[in-house]
C-alpha positions as CSV (number, residue, x, y, z in Angstrom):
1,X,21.6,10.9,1.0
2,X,21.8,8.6,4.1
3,X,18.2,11.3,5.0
4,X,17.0,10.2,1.4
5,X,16.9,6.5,1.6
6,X,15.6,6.8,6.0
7,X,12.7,8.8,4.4
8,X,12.1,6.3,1.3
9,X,12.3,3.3,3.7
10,X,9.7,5.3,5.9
11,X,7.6,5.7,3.1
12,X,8.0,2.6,0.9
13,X,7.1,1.3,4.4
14,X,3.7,2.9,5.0
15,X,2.7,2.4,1.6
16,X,3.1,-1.0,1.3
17,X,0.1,-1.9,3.6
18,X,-2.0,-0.5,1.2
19,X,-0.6,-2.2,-1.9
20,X,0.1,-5.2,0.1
21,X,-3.6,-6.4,-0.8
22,X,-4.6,-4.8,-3.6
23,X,-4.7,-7.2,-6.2
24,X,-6.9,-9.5,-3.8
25,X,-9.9,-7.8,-5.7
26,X,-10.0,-10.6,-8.2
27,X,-10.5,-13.3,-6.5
28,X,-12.3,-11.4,-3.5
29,X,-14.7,-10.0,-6.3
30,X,-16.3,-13.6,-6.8
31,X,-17.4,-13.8,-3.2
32,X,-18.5,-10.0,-3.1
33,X,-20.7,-10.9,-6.5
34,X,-24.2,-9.8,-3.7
35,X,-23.6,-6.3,-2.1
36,X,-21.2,-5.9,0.9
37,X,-23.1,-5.6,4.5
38,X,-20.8,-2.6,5.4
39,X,-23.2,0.6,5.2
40,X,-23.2,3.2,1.9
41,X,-21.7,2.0,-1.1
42,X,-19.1,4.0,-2.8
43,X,-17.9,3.9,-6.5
44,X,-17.8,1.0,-7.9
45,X,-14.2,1.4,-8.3
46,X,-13.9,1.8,-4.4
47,X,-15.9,-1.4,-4.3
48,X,-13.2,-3.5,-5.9
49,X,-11.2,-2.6,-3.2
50,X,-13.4,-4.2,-0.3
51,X,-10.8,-6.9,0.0
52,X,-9.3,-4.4,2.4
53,X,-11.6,-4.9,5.2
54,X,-10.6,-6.3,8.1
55,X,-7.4,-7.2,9.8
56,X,-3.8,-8.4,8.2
57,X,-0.5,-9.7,9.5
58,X,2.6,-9.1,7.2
59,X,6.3,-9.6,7.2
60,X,8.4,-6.9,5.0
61,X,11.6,-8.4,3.8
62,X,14.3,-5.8,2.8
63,X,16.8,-5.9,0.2
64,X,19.6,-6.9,2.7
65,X,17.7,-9.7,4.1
66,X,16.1,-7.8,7.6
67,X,12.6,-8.5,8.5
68,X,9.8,-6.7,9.9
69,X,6.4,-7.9,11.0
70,X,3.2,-5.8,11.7
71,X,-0.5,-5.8,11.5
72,X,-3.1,-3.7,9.5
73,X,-6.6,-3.0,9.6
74,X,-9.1,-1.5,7.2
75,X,-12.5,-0.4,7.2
76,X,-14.6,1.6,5.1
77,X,-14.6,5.7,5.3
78,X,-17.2,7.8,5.1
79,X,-19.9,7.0,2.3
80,X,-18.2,4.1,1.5
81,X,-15.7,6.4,-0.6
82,X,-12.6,5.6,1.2
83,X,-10.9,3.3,3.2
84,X,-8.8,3.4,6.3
85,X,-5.6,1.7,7.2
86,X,-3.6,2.0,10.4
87,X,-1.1,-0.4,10.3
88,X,2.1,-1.2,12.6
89,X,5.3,-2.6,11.7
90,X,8.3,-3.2,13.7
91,X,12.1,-5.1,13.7
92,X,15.9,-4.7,13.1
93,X,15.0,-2.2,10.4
94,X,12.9,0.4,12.7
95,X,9.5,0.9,13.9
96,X,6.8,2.3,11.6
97,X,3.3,3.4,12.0
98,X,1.1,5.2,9.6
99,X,-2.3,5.9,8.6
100,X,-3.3,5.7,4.8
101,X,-6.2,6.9,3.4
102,X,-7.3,5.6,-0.2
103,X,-9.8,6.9,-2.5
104,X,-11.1,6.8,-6.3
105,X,-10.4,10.2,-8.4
106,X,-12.7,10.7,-11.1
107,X,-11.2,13.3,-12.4
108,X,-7.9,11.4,-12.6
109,X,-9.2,8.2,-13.6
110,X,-7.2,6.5,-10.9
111,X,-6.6,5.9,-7.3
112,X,-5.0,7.6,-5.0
113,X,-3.5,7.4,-1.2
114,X,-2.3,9.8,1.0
115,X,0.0,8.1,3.7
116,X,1.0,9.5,6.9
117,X,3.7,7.8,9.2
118,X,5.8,8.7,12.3
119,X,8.7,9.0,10.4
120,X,8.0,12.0,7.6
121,X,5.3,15.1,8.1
122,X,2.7,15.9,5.5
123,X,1.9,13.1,3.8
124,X,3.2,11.1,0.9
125,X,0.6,11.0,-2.3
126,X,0.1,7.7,-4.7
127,X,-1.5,7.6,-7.8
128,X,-2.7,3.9,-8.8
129,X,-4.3,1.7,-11.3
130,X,-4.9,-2.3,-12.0
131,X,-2.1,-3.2,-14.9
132,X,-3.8,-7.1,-15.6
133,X,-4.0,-8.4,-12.6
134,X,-1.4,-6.3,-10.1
135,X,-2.3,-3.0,-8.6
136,X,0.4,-0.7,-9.2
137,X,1.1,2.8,-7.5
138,X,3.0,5.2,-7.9
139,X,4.8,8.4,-6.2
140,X,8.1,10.5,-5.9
141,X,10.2,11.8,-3.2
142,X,11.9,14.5,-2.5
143,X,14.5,14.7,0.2
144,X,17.8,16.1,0.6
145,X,18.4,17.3,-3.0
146,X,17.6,13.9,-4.6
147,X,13.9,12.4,-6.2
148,X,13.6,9.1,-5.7
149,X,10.8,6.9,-7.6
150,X,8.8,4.8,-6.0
151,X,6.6,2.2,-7.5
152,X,4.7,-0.7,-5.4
153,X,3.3,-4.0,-7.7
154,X,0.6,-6.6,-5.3
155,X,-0.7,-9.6,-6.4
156,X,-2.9,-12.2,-5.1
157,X,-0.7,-15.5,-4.8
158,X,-3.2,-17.9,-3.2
159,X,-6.5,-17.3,-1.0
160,X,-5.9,-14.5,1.3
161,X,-2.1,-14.1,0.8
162,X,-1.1,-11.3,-1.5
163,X,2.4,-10.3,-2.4
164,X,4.0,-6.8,-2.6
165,X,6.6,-5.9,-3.9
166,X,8.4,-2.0,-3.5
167,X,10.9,-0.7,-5.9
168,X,12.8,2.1,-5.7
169,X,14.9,4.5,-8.5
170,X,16.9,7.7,-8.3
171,X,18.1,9.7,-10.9
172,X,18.4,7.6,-14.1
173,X,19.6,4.5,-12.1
174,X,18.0,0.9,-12.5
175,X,14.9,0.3,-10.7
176,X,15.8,-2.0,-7.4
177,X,13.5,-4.0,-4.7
178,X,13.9,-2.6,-2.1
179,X,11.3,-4.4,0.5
180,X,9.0,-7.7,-0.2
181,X,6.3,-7.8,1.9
182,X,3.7,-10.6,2.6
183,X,0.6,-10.5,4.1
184,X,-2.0,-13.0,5.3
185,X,-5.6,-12.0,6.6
186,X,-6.6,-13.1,9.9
């Protein structure tokens, strides 16, 4: 179990960064009303997301009070039909780096991310939407016998801060936080 929850931290870790800004769209939207300057577009659906670009500092709070701090950057992939985040967290509760790539599936009607990070191979796989004005994803893990549900809610709380927050389930427990993370663009 003690494998379990080391691989869900890992995880909820990486994953964050890309929730962490996601509901930004909103109020980010009204300044990207004339067309980005970054290259292709994408679908439009990627376009809500342009936010993203750039550089971000955060602070993850955990459940038990430890705090992390890192940096993230985006930028637009290929086309305009992805973006990129590397992103860097460390602090009492470990060191975490990761790469996560997000993307708009048509055929799903949602978004995904695939998230990779030093501390889990292959990657982890999110499936998102907007639910009014949060962006919520989410995924399940297997590790050690156990699933454990994962499901990561941003909102915008003031111009470029958002607020994330990760919460975690196994079995047919009650859905806990398990990390609050803040982030502010540079």
């Amino acid at each position: 179990m003690k494998k379990t929850w080391k691989i869900a931290l890992a995880a909820t870790t990486l994953t964050f960064t890309m929730v962490v800004c996601a509901t930004a769209w909103s109020a980010h939207q009204q300044k990207t009303a004339e067309a980005p300057a970054h290259g292709p577009k994408g679908a439009a659906e990627m376009q809500r997301l342009n936010f993203y670009l750039g550089e971000w500092d955060y602070t993850e709070t955990y459940a038990k009070g430890a705090k992390n701090s890192g940096v993230y950057t985006s930028k637009l992939g290929p086309g305009g039909n992805s973006l990129i985040n590397s992103f860097h967290s460390q602090g009492p509760v470990g060191d975490f780096e990761g790469l996560l790539v997000m993307t708009w599936d048509a055929n799903e009607n949602a978004y995904k991310s695939y998230v990779f990070g030093n501390n889990f191979p292959g990657a982890l796989v999110e499936t998102g939407e907007f639910e009014g004005d949060a962006l919520v994803f989410r995924s399940e893990l297997s590790a050690g016998g156990s699933t454990l549900k994962l499901r990561n809610v941003t909102r915008l709380v003031g111009p470029g801060k958002i607020v994330t927050e990760e919460y975690v389930t196994a079995k047919d427990a009650p859905e806990v936080l398990f990390v609050s993370v803040e982030a502010k663009k540079r």
